[in-house]
N, C-alpha and C positions, 0 to 999 in steps of 0.2 A: 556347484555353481554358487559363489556368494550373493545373498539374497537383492542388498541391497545396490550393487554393481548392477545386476537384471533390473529393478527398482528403480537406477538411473537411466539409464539404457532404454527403458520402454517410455520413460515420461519426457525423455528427448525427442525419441522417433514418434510421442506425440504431439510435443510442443513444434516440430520441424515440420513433420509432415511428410518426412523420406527418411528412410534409411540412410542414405548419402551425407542427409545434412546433420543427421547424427553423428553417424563417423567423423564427421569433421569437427560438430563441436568435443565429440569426446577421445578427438587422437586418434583414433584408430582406423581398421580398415573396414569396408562396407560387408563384407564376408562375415566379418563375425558378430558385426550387430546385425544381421541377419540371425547368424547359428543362436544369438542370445535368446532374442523373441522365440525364437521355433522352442528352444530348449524352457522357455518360463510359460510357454503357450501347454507344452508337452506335460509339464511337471503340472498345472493348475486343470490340466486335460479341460481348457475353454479355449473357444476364437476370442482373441482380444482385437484382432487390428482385422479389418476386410483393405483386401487388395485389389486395384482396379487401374486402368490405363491414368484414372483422373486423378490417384495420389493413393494413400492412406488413410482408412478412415477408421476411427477406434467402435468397435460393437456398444452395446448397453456395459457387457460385464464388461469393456478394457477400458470404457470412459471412468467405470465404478473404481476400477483398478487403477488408473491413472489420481482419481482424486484421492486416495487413499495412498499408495505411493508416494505423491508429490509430499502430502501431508509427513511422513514418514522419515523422506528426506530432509522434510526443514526443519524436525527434532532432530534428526541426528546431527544434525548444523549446529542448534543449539546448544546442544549438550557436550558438541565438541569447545565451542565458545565458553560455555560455562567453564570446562574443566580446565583448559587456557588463560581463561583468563578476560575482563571486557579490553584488557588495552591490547588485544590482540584483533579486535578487527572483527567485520564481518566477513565469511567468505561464500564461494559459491557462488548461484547467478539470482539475477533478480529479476524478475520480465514486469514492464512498468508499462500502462498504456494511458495515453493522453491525448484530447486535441491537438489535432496539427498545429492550427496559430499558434495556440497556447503552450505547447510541448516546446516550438522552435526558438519563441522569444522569452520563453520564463523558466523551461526546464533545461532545456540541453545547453545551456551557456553556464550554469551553476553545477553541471556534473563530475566537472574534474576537482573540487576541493570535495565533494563529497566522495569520491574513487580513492585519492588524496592520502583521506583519513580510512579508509577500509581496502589496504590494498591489493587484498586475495579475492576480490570483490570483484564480479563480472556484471553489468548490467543492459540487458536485452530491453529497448527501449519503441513502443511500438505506437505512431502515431498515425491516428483512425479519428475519424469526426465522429463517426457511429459510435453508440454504447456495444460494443463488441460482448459478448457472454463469454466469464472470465474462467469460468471451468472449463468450456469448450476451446480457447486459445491459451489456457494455460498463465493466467496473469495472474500476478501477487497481489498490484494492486495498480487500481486507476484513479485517475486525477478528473475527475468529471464536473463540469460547469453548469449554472444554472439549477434549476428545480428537478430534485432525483423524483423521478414517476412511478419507482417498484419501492413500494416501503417496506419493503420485505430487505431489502439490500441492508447488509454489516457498513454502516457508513459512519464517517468522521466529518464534522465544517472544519474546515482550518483555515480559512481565509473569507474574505468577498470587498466587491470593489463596486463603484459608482458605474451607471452605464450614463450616457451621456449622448446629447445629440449632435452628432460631429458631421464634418464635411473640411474641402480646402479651401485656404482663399480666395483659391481664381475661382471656385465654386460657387461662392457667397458674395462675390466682384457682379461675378455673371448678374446672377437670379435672384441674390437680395438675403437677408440673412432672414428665417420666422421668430418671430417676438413673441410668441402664442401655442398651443398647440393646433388652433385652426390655421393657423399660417400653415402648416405641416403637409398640408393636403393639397395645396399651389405647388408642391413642391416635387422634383424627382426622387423618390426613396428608395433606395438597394433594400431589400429588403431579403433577412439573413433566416430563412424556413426554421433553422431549428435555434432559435434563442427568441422567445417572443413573436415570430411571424412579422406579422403588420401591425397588429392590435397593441394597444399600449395604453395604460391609464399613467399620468401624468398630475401631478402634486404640487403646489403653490401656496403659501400659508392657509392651509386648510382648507384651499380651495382644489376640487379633482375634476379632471375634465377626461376623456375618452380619446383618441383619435385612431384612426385605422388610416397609416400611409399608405400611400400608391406609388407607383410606379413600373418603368416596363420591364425594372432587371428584377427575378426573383432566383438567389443562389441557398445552394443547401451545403454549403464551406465558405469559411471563414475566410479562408486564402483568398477565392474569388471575390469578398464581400472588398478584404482590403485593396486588393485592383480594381474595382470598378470605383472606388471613393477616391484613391488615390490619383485615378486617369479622371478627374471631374466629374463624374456620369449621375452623381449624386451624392445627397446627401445620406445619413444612415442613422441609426439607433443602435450604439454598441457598447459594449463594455471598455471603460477606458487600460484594459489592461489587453485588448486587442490592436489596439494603437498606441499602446506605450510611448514607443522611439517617436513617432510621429508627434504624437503630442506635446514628449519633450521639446523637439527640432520646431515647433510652429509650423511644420508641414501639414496638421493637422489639428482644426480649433474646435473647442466647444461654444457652441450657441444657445440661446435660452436655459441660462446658468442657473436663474431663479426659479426653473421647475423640475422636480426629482424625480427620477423612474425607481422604480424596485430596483432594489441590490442585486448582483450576478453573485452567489454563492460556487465558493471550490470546495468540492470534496475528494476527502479519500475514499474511495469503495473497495472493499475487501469480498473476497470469492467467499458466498454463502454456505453454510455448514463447516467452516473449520477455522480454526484461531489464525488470525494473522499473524507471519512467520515474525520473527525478529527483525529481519533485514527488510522485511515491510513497514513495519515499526519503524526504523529510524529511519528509511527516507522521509516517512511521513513528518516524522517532527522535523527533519533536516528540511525541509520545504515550507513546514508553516514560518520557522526560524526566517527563510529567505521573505517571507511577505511580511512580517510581523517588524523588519529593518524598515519596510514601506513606509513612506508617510502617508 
């Protein structure tokens, strides 16, 4: 049985989660990524995978085996790139996880020149608001916004943008625009649980003031935050790179211009204990590349 075939094979039917969707990413039929596991399960004489009505789930040794494998495979990628050549491309897959907003309006519209240029290049693109655990779904690498909490994480800043206090016209028509940060408090605020909550310090030539918004909507996604702002419901505290188009189009303005919130930093985060692959690497730079055009 070649090693590294098995090697593929079981870090599929982990990243998948079936046998089925193995097969399908790797061509073949469900019988034999079956016969594979049973025969690499056999040959290491350990349970790697427990099987149960509610899916696949990898033991301690197959999750051990899984991170060591995957590792395995992304040298042998390497080394195949190396001996080829760099104008040959990256190939193989790449599993990418990012905020939904985020993922929709600043990653997935810039993926095809990057596909483009690496054309043996597969890219499994996984958008989750949650910090997903990147050994346990199997991610090369995530795009994570805001203040990283585990300083133990492999991480990179490659961006960060103004957050800004936005809302619509007929929002600010209605109920009047805040001049202040106590204005803030008169006012309906979406308030988005995982970027800041409610609480906010706010900055003025050297002047900081405190405010904790209210309001009755409190959402824990982003998506939700831009429907309720979008349908009038309120005003909000966001990253201007959550309403990009919007605030291009005037569909969506910023008010109280003369006081600053903390920056929204983007990171890359790399799966703890092992060198980020190559193909990890260059999305990462191919991405700071895309903010970096930014003004």
């Amino acid at each position: 049985m070649d090693r590294l075939a098995a090697m593929e094979t079981f870090v599929y039917v982990v990243e998948t989660g079936s046998f089925s969707a193995a097969a399908r990413r790797l061509n073949v039929g469900q019988p034999a990524v079956s016969k594979t596991i049973a025969q690499l399960e056999a040959r290491l004489a350990v349970r790697l995978l427990l099987r149960s009505t509610r899916g696949l789930t990898p033991t301690e040794a197959g999750l051990a085996y899984f991170e060591r494998a995957k590792r395995t495979l992304e040298e042998a990628d390497e080394a195949d790139n190396a001996a080829r050549g760099a104008a040959s491309g990256l190939t193989g897959n790449l599993r990418i996880c990012a905020a939904v907003t985020f993922g929709r309006l600043h990653i997935v519209p810039h993926l095809g020149p990057f596909l483009e240029q690496n054309p043996e290049l597969n890219i499994d693109l996984m958008l989750d608001d949650r910090n997903v655990n990147l050994v346990e779904e199997g991610v090369d690498v995530a795009l994570r916004l805001g203040i990283l909490s585990d300083s133990g994480l492999t991480a990179r800043k490659i961006a960060e943008c103004r957050r800004k206090v936005l809302g619509t016209p007929a929002y600010f028509e209605k109920h009047g625009e805040p001049t202040c940060p106590a204005d803030l408090t008169h006012h309906q605020a979406i308030v988005y649980s995982l970027s800041g909550g409610a609480h906010w310090q706010l900055s003025n030539a050297g002047e900081e003031q405190s405010v904790t918004l209210s309001g009755r909507i409190r959402v824990n996604a982003a998506e939700a935050l831009r429907e309720a702002v979008l349908a009038h419901q309120g005003l909000s505290i966001a990253s201007q790179w959550m309403f990009a188009p919007e605030l291009a189009s005037g569909a969506v303005r910023e008010v109280m211009g003369d006081w600053t919130l903390p920056n929204q930093g983007l990171w890359a985060v790399f799966p703890t204990g092992r060198m980020a692959s190559a193909k990890a690497r260059a999305f990462v730079t191919y991405v700071q590349g895309l903010f970096d055009k930014e003004p």
